[in-house]
VEXDREN-2710 file (C-alpha; in Angstrom, 1 decimal):
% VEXDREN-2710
k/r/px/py/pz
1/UNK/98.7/101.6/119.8
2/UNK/99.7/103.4/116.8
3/UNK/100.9/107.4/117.1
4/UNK/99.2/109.3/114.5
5/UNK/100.7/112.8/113.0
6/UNK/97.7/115.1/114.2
7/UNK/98.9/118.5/113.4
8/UNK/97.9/120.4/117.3
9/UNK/97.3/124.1/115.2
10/UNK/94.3/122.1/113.6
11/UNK/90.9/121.1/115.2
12/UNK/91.5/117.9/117.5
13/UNK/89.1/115.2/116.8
14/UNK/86.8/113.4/118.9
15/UNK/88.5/111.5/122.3
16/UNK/86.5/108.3/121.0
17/UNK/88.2/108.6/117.5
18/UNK/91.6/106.4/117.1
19/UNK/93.1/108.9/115.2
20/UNK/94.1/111.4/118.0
21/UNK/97.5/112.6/119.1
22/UNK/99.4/110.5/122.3
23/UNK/101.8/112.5/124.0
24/UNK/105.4/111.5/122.8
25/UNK/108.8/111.3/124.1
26/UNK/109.0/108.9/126.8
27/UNK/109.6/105.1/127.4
28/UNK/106.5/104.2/129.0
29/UNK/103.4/103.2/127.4
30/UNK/100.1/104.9/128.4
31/UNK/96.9/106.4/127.6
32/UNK/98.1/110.3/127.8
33/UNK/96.3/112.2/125.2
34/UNK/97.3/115.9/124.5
35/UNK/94.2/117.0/123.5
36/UNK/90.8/115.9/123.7
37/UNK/87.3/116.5/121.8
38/UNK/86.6/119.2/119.7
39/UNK/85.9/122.4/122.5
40/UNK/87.3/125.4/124.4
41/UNK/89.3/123.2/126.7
42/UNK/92.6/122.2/126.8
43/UNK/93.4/118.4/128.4
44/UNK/97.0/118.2/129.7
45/UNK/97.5/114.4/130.9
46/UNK/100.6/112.6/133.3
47/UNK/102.5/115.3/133.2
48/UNK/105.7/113.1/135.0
49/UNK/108.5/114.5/136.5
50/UNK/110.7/114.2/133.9
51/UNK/114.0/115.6/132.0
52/UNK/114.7/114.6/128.7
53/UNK/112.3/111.6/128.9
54/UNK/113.8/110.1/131.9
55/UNK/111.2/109.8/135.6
56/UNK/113.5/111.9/138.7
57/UNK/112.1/109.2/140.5
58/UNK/114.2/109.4/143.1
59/UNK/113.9/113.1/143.7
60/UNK/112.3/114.5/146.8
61/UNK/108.7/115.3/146.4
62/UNK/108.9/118.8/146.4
63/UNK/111.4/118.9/143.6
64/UNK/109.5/116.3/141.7
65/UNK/106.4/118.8/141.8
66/UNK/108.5/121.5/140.6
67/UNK/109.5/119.2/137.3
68/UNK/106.2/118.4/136.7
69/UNK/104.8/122.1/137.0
70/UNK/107.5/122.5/134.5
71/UNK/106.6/120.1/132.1
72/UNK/103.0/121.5/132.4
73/UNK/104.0/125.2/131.7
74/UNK/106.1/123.4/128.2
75/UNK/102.7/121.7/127.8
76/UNK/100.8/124.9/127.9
77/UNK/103.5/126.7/125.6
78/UNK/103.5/124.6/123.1
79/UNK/99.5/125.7/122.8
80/UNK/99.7/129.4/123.4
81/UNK/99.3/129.0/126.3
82/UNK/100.2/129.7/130.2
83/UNK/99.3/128.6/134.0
84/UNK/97.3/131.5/134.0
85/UNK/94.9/129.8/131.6
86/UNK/94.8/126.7/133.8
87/UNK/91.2/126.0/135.5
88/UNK/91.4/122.7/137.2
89/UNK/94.8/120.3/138.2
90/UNK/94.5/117.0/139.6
91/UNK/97.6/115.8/141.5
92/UNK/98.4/112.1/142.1
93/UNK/100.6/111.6/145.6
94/UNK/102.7/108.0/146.3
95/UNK/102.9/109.3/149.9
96/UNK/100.7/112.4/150.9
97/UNK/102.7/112.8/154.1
98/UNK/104.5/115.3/151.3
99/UNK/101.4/117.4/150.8
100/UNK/102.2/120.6/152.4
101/UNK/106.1/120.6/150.6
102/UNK/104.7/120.4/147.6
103/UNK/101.8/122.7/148.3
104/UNK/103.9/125.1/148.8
105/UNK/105.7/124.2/145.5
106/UNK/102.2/124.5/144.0
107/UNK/101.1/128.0/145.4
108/UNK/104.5/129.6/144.1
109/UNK/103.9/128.3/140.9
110/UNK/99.8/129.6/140.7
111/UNK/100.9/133.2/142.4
112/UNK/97.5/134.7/143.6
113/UNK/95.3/132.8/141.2
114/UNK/95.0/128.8/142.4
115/UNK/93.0/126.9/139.7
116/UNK/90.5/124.0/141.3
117/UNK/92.1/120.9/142.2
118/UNK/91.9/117.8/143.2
119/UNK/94.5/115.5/145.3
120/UNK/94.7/111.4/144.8
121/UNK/96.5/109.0/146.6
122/UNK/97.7/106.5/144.6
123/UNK/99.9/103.6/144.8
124/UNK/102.5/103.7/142.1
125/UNK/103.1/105.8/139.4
126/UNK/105.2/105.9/136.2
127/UNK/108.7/105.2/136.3
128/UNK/108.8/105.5/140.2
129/UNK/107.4/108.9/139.7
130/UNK/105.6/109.7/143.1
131/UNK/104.0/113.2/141.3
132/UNK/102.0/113.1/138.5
133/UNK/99.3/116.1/137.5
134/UNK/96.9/116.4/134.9
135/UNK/95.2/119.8/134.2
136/UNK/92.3/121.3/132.1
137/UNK/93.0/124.9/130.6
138/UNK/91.0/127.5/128.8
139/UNK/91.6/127.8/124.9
140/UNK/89.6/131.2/124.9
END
């Protein structure tokens, strides 16, 4: 699939349109899409946790939730915004026997103000990932 050069200050188009922006800078290919439609929302997708493009794969789960909530704040900066604007976050697990670490991990990072969310067990992630977290946040 070829990247396109969608300027993110401008109107994104349409998700079914070929021409929208992939999220750059790592070695895996996948689906991620920064932005999506043309509307008051804000798709973040596999947000990995990574530094400098490479999976901490082999970090504990709490840590690796703390690099992705990272990566997610970047994310949000690089579009004005904050985890403050953040309404929904799905979470994908390798091993939910590390859900209340990284809940805790998750709580600090919210404060007071938890966004919806939804947990999924899966069986394998990117790059031997076992965190990944998608989120949906407010343009207004």
């Amino acid at each position: 699939m070829q990247q396109s050069n969608i300027d993110l200050d401008q109107s994104p188009s349409r998700a079914s349109v070929s021409g929208r922006k992939q999220r750059a800078g790592t070695d895996f290919i996948g689906g991620y899409g920064q932005t999506t439609g043309s509307s008051d929302l804000l798709f973040i997708e596999g947000q990995l946790p990574t530094t400098d493009g490479v999976v901490d794969g082999d970090q504990p789960a709490p840590v690796q939730m703390e690099r992705s909530l990272k990566n997610l704040q970047t994310a949000l900066a690089q579009q004005g915004r904050t985890l403050d604007d953040v309404l929904k976050v799905t979470v994908y697990f390798t091993d939910l026997k590390h859900y209340d670490a990284v809940n805790e991990v998750y709580r600090e990072a919210f404060d007071e103000q938890l966004p919806a969310r939804t947990v999924v067990g899966v069986s394998e992630l990117l790059g031997g990932a076992s965190i990944q977290l998608d989120a949906v946040a407010a343009i207004e």
